[in-house]
C-alpha positions as CSV (number, residue, x, y, z in Angstrom):
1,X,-13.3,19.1,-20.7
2,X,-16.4,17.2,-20.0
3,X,-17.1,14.7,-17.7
4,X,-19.9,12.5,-17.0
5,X,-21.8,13.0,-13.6
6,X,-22.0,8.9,-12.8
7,X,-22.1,9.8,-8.8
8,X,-24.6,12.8,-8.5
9,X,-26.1,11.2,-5.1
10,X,-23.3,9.4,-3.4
11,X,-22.5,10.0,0.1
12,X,-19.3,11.4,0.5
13,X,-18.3,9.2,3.3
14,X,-18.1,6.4,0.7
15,X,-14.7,7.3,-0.7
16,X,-13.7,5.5,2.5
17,X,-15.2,2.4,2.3
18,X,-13.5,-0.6,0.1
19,X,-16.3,-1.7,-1.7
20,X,-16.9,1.2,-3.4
21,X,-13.7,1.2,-5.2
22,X,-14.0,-2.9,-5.6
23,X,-17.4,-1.9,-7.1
24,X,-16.8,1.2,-9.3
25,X,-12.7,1.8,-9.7
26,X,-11.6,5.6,-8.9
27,X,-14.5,7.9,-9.7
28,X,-12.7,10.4,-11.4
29,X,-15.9,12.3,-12.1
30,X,-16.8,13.0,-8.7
31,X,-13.4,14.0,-7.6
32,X,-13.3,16.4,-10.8
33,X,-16.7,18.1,-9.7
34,X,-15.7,18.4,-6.3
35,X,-12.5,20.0,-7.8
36,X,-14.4,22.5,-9.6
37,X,-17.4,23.5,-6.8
38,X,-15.9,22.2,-3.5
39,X,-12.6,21.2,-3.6
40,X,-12.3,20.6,0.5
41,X,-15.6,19.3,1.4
42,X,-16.2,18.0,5.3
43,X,-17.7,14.6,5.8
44,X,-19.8,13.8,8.8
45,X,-19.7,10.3,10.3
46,X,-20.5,8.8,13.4
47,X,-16.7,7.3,13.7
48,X,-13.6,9.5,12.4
49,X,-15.4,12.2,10.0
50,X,-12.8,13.9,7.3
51,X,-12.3,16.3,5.2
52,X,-11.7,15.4,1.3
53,X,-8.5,16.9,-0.2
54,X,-9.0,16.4,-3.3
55,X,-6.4,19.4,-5.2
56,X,-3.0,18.7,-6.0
57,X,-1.8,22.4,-4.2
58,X,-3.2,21.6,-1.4
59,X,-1.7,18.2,-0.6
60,X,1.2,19.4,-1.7
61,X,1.0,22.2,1.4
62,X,0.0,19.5,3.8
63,X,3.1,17.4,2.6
64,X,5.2,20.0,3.0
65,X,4.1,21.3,5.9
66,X,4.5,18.2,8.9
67,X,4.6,20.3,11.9
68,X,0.7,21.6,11.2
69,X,-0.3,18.2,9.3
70,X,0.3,14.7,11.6
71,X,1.2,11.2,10.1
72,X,0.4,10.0,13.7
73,X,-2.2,8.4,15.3
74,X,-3.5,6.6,11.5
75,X,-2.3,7.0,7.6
76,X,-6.0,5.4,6.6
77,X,-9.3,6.5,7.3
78,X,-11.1,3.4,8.2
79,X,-14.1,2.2,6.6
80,X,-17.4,2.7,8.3
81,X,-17.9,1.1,11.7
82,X,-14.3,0.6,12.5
83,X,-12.3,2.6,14.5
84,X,-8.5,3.2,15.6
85,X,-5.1,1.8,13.9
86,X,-6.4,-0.1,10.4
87,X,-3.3,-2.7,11.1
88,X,-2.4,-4.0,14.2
89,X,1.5,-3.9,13.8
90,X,4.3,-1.9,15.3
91,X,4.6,1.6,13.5
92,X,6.4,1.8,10.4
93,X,7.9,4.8,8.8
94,X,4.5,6.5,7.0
95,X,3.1,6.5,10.6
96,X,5.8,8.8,11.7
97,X,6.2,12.4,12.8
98,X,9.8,14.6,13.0
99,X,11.5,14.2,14.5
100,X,11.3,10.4,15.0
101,X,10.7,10.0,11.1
102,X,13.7,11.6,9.9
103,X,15.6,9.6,12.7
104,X,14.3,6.8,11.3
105,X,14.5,7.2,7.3
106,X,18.2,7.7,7.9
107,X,18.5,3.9,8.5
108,X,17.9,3.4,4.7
109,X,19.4,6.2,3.3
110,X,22.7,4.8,1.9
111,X,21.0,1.8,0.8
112,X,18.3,3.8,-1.0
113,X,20.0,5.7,-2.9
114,X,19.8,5.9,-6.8
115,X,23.8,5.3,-7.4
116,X,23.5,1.9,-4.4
117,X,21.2,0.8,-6.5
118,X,22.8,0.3,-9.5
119,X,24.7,-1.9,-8.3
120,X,22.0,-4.5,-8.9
121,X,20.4,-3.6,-11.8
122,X,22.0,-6.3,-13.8
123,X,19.7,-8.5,-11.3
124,X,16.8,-7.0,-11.4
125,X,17.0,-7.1,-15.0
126,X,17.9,-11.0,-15.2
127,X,14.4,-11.4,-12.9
128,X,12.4,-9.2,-15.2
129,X,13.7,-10.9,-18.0
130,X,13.3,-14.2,-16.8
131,X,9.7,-14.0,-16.0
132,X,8.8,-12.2,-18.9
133,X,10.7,-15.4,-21.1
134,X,8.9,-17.8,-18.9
135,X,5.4,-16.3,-20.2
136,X,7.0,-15.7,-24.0
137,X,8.0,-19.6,-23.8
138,X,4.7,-21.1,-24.0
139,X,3.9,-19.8,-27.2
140,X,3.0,-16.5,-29.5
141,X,-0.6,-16.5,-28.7
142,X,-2.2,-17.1,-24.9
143,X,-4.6,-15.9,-22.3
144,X,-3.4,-15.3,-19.0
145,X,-3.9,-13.4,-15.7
146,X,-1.2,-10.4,-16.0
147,X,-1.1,-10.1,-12.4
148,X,-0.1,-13.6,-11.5
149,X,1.8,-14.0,-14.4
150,X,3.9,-10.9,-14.7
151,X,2.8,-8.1,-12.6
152,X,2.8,-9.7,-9.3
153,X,6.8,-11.9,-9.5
154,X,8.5,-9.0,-10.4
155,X,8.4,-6.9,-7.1
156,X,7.9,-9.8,-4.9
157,X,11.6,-10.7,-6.5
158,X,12.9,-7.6,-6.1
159,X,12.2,-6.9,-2.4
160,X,12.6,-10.8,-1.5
161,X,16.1,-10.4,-3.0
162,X,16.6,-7.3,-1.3
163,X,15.6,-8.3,1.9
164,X,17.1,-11.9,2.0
165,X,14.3,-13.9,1.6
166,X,14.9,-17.5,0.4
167,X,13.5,-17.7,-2.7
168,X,11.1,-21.0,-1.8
169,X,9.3,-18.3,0.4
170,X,8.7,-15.3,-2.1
171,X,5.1,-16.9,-2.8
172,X,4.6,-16.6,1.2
173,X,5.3,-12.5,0.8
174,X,2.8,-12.4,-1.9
175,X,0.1,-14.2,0.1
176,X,0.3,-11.9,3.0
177,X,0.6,-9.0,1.2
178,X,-2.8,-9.7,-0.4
179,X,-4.5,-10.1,3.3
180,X,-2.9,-7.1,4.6
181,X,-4.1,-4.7,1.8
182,X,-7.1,-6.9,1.2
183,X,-8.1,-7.3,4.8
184,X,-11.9,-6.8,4.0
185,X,-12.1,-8.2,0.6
186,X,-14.5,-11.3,0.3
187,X,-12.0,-13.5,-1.3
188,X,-9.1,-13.1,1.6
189,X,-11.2,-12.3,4.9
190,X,-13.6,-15.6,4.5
191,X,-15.5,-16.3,7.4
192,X,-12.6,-15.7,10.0
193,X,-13.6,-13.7,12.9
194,X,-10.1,-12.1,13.1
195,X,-9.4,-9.8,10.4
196,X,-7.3,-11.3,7.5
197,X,-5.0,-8.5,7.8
198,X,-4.0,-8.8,11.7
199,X,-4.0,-13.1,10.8
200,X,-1.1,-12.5,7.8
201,X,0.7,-9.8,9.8
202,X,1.1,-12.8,12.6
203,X,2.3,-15.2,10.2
204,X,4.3,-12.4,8.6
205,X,6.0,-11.5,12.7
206,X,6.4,-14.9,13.5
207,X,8.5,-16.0,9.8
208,X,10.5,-12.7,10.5
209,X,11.5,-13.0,13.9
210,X,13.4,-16.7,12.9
211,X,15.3,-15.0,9.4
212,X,15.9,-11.7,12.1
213,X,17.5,-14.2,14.4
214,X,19.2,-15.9,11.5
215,X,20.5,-13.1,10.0
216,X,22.0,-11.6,13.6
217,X,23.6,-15.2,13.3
218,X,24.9,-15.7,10.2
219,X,25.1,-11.5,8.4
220,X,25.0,-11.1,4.9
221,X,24.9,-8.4,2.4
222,X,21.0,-7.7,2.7
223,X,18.6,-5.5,4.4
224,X,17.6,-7.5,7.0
225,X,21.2,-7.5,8.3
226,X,21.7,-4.0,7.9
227,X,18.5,-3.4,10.1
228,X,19.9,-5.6,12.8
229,X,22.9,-3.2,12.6
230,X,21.2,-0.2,12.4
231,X,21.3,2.2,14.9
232,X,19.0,5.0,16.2
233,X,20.5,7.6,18.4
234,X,23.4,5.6,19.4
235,X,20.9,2.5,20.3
236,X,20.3,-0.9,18.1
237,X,16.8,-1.5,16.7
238,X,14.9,-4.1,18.4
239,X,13.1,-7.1,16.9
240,X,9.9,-5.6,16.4
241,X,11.8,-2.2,15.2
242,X,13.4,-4.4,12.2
243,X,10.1,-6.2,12.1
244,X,8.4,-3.0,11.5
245,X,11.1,-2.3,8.6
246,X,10.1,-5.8,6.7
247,X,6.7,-5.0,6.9
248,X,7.0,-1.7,5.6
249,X,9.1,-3.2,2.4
250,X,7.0,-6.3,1.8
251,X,3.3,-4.5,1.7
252,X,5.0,-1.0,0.3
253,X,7.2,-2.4,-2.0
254,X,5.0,-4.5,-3.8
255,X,1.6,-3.5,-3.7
256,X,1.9,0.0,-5.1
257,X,4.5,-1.9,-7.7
258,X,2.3,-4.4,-8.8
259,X,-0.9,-2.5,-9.2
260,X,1.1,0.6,-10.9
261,X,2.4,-2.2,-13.3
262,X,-1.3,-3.8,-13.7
263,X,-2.6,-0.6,-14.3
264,X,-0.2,0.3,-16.8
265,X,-1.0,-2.4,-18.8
266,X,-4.7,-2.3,-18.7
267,X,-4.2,1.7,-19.7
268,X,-1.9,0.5,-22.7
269,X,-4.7,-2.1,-23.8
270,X,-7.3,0.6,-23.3
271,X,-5.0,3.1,-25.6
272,X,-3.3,0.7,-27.8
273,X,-2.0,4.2,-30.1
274,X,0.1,5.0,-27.2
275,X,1.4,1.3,-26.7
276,X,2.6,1.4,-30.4
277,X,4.1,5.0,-30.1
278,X,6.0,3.1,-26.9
279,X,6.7,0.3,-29.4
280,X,8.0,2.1,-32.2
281,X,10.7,4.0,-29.7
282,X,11.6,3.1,-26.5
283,X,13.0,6.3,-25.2
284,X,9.2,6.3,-24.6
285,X,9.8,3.9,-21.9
286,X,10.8,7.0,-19.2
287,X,8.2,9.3,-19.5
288,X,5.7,6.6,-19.9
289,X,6.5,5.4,-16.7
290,X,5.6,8.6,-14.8
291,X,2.4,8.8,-16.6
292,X,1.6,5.2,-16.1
293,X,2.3,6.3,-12.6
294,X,0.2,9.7,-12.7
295,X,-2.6,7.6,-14.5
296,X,-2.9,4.2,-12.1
297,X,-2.3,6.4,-8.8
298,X,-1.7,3.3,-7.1
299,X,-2.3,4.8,-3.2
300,X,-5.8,6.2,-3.0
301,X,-5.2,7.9,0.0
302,X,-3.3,8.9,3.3
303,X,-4.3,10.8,6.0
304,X,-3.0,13.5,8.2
305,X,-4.2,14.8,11.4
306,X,-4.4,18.6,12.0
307,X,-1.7,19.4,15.2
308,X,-3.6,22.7,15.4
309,X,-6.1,24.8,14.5
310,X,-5.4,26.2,11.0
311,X,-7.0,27.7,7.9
312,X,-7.2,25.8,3.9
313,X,-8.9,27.0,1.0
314,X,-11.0,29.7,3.7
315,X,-12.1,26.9,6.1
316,X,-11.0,26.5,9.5
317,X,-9.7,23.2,10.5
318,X,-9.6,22.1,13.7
319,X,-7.1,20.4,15.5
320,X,-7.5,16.8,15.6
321,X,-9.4,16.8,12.3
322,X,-8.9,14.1,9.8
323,X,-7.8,15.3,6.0
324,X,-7.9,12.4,4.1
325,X,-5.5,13.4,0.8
326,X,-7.0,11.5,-2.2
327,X,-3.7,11.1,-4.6
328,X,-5.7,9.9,-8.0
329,X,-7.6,13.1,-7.7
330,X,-4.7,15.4,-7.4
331,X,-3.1,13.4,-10.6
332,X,-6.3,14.6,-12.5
333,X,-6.2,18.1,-11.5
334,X,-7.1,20.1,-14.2
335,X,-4.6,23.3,-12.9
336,X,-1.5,21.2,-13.2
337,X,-2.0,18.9,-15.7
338,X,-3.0,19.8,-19.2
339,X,-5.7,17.7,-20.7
340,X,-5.1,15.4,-17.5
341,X,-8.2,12.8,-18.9
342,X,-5.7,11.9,-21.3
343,X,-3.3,9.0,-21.2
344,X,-0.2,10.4,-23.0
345,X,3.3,9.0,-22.7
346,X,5.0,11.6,-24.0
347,X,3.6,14.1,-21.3
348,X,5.7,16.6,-20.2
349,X,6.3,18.0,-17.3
350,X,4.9,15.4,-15.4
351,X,4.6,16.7,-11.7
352,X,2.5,14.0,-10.3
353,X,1.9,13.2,-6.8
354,X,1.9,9.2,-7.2
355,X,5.3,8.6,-5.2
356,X,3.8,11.4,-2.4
357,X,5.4,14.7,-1.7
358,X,7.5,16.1,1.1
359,X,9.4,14.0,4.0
360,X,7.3,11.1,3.2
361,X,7.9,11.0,0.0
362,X,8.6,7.5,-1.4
363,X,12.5,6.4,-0.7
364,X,11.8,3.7,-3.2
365,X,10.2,5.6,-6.0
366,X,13.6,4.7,-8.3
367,X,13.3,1.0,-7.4
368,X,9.5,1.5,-8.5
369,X,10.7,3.6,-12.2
370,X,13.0,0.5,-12.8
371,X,11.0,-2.2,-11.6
372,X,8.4,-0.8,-14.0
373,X,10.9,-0.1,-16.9
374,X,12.1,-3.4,-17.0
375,X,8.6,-5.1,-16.8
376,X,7.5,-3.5,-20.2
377,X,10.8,-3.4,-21.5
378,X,11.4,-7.0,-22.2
379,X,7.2,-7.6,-22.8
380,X,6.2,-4.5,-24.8
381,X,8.2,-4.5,-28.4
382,X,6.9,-8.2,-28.6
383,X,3.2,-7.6,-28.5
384,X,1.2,-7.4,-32.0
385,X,-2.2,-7.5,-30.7
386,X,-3.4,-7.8,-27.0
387,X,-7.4,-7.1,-25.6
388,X,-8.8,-8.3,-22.5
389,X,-10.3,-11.5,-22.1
390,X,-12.5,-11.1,-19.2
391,X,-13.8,-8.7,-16.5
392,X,-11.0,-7.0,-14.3
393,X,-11.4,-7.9,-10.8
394,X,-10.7,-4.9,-8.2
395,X,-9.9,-5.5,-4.6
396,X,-11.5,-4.3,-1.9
397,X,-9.2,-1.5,-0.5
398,X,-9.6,2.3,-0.1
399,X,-6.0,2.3,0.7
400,X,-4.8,0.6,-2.8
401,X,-5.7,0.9,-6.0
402,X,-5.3,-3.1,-6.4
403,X,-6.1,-4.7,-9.4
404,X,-6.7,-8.6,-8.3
405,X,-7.0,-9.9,-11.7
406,X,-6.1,-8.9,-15.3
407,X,-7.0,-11.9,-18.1
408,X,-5.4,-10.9,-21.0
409,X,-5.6,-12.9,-24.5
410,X,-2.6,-11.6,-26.7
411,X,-0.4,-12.3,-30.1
412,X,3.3,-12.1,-30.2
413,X,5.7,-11.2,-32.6
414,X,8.2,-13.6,-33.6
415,X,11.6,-12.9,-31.2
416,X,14.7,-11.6,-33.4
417,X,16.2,-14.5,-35.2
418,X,13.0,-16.0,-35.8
419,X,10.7,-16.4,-38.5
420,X,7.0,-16.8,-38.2
């Protein structure tokens, strides 16, 4: 395997800051040498120094392991200069220890299940349908922005619906979703002195707290209700409990979505032999889903906070240290994956990390497969040719991989029933 060195100088400490990822993507060469010489490597700050996990055994170990690795007190190293809690919110489940967490994760367990689920595929597959039409409807040949057009509805439907969110307001989830993620990047944070993040998690509290209300007034079959029902050791959650719950959704739900579906695409464009091997059998569909999934590692990181002094790879970790767990790294490592620089739908096994491992790992992850299934289903077997049409724009995150923008100029082929 060979790799170009495109980072031989960079401070280390700038895998936690947003620009660099805004600037330069994942840098996939520098986690692959670190891999290979130092594969735990300590960074030394002035404000929450880490150490870079960067193998996929080892965050596997600290995912399986909660009682020596913490969620609590932060999930995200923040960027230089900033220090404490990155959003200033009530906790949500990643930010969770046992045995809180497992208390807590029980609320959705019936309703997260794979077999609940399928109760609304037949939805879920009308939305993706329908916004997939509304781009095929304007003609066989086009330039558009992906993201606004496809890979941005799609989720925001999907946990709208789920939650109970009048569908006049599913453009407002998308909007604060961007500034929660985004909170630093140019293009949301402006001139504001308040972060854009803490100004959309407001707005976000104060829309909640009326549907809450409305929903404890008038129940229906949705999630919101079923928080307001919910119980926790014989005791009703609380408004900023089910608040907590919404937020989780709305941010988890669709940014990791969105991006994973972005990033699928641009990988498809970028390797159009494995969009046509998709094309030409869609039992391709499944497996290209995980590695659309291994390949766009949509979450470049969590953290976890040592609860004692303990040993990995031969170094002593003290407790209180940060490990930040960089996911797109882990998907590339070269002792799990063969050839693992190479986009391959037919891979197999697939043991990625990009839905996490352990406790936390995502309840959603089948709402995420489907979502993402149905997106190319309806979109794929019609392309003949598709390229970009201008620069991919990145956001400013070290949290998400976010892909703001995705102009694409494509040809379609003519629907069944139609000639060209």
């Amino acid at each position: 395997m060979f790799v170009m060195e495109m980072y031989p100088l960079v401070d280390l400490a700038e895998l936690a800051e947003p620009s660099f990822y805004a600037a330069h993507g994942y840098p996939h060469d520098l986690w692959a040498r670190l891999r290979r010489s130092d594969p735990l490597p300590w960074v030394e700050r002035a404000h929450e120094p880490f150490w870079v996990v960067t193998r996929h055994a080892d965050i596997v170990h600290i995912g399986r392991h909660p009682e020596l690795f913490l969620n609590a007190p932060m999930v995200i190293i923040p960027e230089r200069g900033r220090v404490g809690r990155n959003f200033e919110a009530p906790p949500t489940l990643i930010e969770m220890d046992p045995p809180e967490h497992r208390a807590q994760r029980r609320i959705i367990a019936s309703r997260f299940k794979p077999g609940a689920f399928k109760r609304i595929h037949a939805d879920v597959e009308r939305i993706a349908r329908g916004i997939v039409d509304s781009l095929l409807e304007e003609g066989e040949e086009g330039e558009v922005d992906f993201v606004e057009r496809v890979a941005a509805p799609l989720p925001i439907a999907v946990i709208a619906w789920l939650l109970g969110v009048p569908e006049p307001d599913w453009p407002l989830l998308f909007n604060w979703t961007n500034r929660i993620v985004g909170g630093v990047d140019p293009e949301f944070k402006g001139d504001a002195e308040v972060s854009a993040s803490k100004n959309a998690i407001i707005e976000m509290y104060r829309y909640f707290d009326d549907l809450i209300a409305e929903k404890r007034r008038n129940p229906a079959d949705d999630l919101i209700t079923h928080f307001t029902r919910a119980e926790v050791d014989g005791r009703k959650l609380d408004q900023m409990q089910v608040f907590a719950w919404c937020n989780l959704i709305v941010v988890a739900g669709n940014e990791t979505t969105r991006n994973a579906t972005t990033g699928g695409l641009l990988a498809l464009v970028e390797h159009p032999e494995q969009l046509r091997r998709i094309q030409a059998d869609l039992g391709l569909l499944a497996p290209g889903v995980e590695e659309i999934v291994r390949w766009t590692s949509p979450i470049i990181h969590f953290v976890r906070t040592a609860a004692c002094d303990t040993e990995l790879r031969g170094k002593q970790v003290r407790k209180g240290d940060r490990l930040c767990l960089f996911y797109p790294s882990a998907n590339r490592d070269e002792e799990v994956f063969r050839n693992p620089f190479t986009f391959d739908v037919t891979r197999h096994p697939n043991n990625h990390l990009g839905f996490g491992v352990g406790e936390h790992f995502c309840a959603g992850s089948h709402i995420a497969r489907f979502e993402l299934k149905m997106a190319y289903r309806y979109l794929l077997p019609r392309i003949d040719e598709i390229e970009l049409a201008g620069p991919v724009e990145r956001l400013h995150s070290s949290f998400v991989g976010g892909i703001k923008r995705l102009p694409i100029r494509y040809r379609l082929k003519p629907a069944k029933g139609r000639r060209s």
